[in-house]
N, C-alpha and C positions, 0 to 999 in steps of 0.2 A: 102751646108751642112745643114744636118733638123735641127729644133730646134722647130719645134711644140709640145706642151707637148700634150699625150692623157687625156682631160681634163675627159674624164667619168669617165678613173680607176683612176686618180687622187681623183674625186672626192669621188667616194666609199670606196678607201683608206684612205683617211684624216676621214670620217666619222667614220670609225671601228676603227682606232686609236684615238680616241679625246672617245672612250669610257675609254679606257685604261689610258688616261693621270691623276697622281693624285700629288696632290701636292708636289711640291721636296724639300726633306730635304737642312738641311744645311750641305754644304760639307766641307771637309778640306782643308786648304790652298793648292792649285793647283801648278801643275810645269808650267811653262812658255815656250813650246816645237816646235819644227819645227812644219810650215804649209805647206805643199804643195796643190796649187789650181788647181783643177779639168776645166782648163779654157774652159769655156762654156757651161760649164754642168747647166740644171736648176731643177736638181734632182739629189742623188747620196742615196744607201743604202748596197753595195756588194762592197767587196775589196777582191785580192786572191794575194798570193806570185807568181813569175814566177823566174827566172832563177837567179841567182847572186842578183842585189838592186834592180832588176824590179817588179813593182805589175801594175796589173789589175782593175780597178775600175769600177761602173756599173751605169748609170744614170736610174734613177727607173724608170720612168712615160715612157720612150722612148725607153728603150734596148740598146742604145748607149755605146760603149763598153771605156774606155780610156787605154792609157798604160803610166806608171811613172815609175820615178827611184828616189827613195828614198835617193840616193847618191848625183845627180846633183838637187832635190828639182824641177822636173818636170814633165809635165804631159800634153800628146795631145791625143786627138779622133782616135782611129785608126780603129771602124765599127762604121757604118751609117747603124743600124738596120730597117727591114722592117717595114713599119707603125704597130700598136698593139702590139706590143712587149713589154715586160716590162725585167730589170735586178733587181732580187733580192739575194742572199746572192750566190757565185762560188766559186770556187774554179779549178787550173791549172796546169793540169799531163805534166810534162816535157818531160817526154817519149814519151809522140805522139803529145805535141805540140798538146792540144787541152783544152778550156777552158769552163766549165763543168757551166750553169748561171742557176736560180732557176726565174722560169717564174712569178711568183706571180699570180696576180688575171688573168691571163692568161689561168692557168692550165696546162700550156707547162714548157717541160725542152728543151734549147735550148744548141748547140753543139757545138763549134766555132773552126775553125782551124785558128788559129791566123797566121801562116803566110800567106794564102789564103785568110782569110775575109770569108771562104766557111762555111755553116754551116749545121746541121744538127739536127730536131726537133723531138721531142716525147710528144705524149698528155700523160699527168700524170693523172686528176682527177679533178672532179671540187673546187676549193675551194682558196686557198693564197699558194702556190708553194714559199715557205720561204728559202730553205738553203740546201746545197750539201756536203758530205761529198765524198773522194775517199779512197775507198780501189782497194787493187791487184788486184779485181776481177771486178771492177765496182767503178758505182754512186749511191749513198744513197742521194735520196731528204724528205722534210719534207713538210707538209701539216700542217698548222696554224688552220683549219677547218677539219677535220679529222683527227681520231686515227688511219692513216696507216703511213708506208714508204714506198719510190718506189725505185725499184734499175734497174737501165740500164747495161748491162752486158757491158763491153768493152773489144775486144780481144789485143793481143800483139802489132797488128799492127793497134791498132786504129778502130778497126770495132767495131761501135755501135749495139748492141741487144734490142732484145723485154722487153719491159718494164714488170717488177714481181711486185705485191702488196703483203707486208706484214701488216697484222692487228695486232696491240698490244696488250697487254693484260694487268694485272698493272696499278701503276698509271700512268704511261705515256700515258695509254686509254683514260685520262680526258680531252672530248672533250668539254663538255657542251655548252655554248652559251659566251665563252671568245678567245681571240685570246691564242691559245694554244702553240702546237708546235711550235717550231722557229729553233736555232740554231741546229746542229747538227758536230760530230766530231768521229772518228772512232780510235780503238788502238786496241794493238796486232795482224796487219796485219790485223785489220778488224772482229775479233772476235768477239771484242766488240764496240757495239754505245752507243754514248753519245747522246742525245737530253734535249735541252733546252725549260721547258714549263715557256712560259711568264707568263700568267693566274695565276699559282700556284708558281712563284718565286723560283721553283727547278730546279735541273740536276737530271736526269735518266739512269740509264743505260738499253741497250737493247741485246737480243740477235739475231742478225742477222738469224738466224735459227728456232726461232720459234714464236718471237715477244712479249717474255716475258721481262719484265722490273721490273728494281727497284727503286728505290729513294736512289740517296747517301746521307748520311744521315751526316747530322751537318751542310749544305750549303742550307743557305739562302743569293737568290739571287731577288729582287725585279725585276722588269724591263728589268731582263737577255731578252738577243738577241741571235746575234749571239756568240759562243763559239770557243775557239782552246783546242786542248789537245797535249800535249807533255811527253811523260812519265809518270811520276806519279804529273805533274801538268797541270793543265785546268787554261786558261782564261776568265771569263763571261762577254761579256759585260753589261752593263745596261745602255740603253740608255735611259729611261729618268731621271736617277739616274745620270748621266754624269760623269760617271765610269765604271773603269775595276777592276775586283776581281781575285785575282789570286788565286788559291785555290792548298792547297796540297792534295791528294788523298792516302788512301789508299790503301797497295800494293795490294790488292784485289778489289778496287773501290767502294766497298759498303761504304765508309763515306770517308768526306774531309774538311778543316778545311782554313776558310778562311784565310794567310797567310799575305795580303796586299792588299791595297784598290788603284787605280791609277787614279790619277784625273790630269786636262791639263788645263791651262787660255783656250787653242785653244776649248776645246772639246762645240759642237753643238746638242746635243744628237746624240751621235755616236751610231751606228747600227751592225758594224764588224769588223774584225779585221783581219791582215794576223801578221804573228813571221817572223823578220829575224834576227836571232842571237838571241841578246840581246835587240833589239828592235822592238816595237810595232807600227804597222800602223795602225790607226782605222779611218775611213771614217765618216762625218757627217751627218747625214740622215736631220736635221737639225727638224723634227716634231713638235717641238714648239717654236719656233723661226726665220723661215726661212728668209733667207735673199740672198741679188743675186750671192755670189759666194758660191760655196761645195767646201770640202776640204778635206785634207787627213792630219792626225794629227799624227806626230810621237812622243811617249812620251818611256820611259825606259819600258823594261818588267820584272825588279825585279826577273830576274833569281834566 
């Protein structure tokens, strides 16, 4: 079983994030919450929900894929990614039993049939291939280095399409010279996207049809990462804030009001986050602090 890290993208990743890192406030007394260990993982930054307590987890530097249950508090390897591959933020359509992984400094989106191991690649762009939203009609990925989104068409039965670029317009455009886009989260069957710009510490909304965007307004989020949206509430992470913001939206998403702050003894600058239920899995990317085990950090999600 590999365990070679690719040390070059590791190395241009830690560089581009050590611009971003800025001193961390003081947090509030933390909850003291289940850990579940990524055993042998020597990178982890993507988690996705799968079927019933099952989640999917992603080791960054290798593409190595895990699978846990958040019920029994385990977690094993189940692909051994080809060498160059990176896994950053996924997400897993239960309907075809396929899991959707954001290639990073790769510029690839990668396809995985998880009961096969079989997989299926798409070149996206060059730049940080950061995070995958699924709507009914496809995949929405985000570019950390570019003001586009990409979307993969996928049919009923699982047939992957030609990748579409949309360009943004708004402020969700602001690419400048910061790690930008990140998170990304889709609602109303996909009408509207949600993306998260690290850089500027907001949420955005987008429209899938013509790449125009807003700024939800009253939500500041520092360090925002990866995001969830559930009806008229989002989750932000902030990983190097070593928090999750739960925010209520309004019924029309132009503004949202941060509702509760979620903080964990376990959290390691966590990076993402999957919902089941009532509670939150958020993965430790671990960026300023790393140490030999990753983890998966279950804490309440303050429904």
């Amino acid at each position: 079983m590999r365990r070679t890290v690719q040390r070059r993208t590791a190395i241009a990743f830690t560089a581009l994030m050590a611009l971003l890192i800025p001193s961390l406030p003081a947090a509030a007394a933390p909850f003291a919450d289940t850990v579940i260990e990524l055993d042998g993982a020597t990178s982890a930054e993507g988690i996705a929900a799968g079927t019933g307590t099952t989640f999917y987890a992603g080791e960054l530097f290798t593409g190595d894929i895990f699978q846990g249950d958040i019920r029994t508090g385990t977690a094993t390897e189940i692909i051994d990614a080809p060498d160059g591959r990176m896994a950053v933020g996924m997400k897993f359509d239960a309907g075809t039993n396929l899991l959707f992984v954001a290639g990073g400094a790769t510029g690839m989106a990668y396809i995985y049939d998880i009961e096969t191991g079989e997989s299926v690649e798409r070149t996206l762009a060059p730049g940080f291939i950061n995070d995958v939203t699924l709507t009914p009609q496809g995949a929405w990925f985000t570019n950390s280095a570019a003001a586009e989104l990409y979307f993969i068409p996928v049919g009923p039965g699982g047939e992957i399409g030609a990748v579409e670029v949309l360009t943004l317009s708004g402020p969700a455009a602001d690419a400048g010279d910061q790690f930008n886009l990140n998170g990304i989260a889709s609602a109303k069957g996909g009408r509207v996207l949600f993306v998260a710009h690290s850089g500027n510490g907001e949420i955005y909304t987008v429209n899938p049809e013509t790449g125009a965007s807003a700024l939800v307004e009253g939500v500041s989020v520092p360090n925002v990462d990866g995001i969830l949206v559930q009806g008229q509430r989002l989750w932000a992470v902030q990983n190097f804030s070593n928090q999750i913001s739960r925010i209520d939206l309004a019924n029309n998403f132009s503004s949202g009001v941060v509702e509760d702050v979620i903080t964990s003894t376990g959290f390691n600058t966590p990076a993402t986050a999957a919902l089941f239920g009532n509670t939150l899995a958020a993965v430790n990317a671990q960026f300023i602090l790393p140490d030999s085990e990753y983890e998966v950090v279950l804490v309440p999600a303050r429904l």
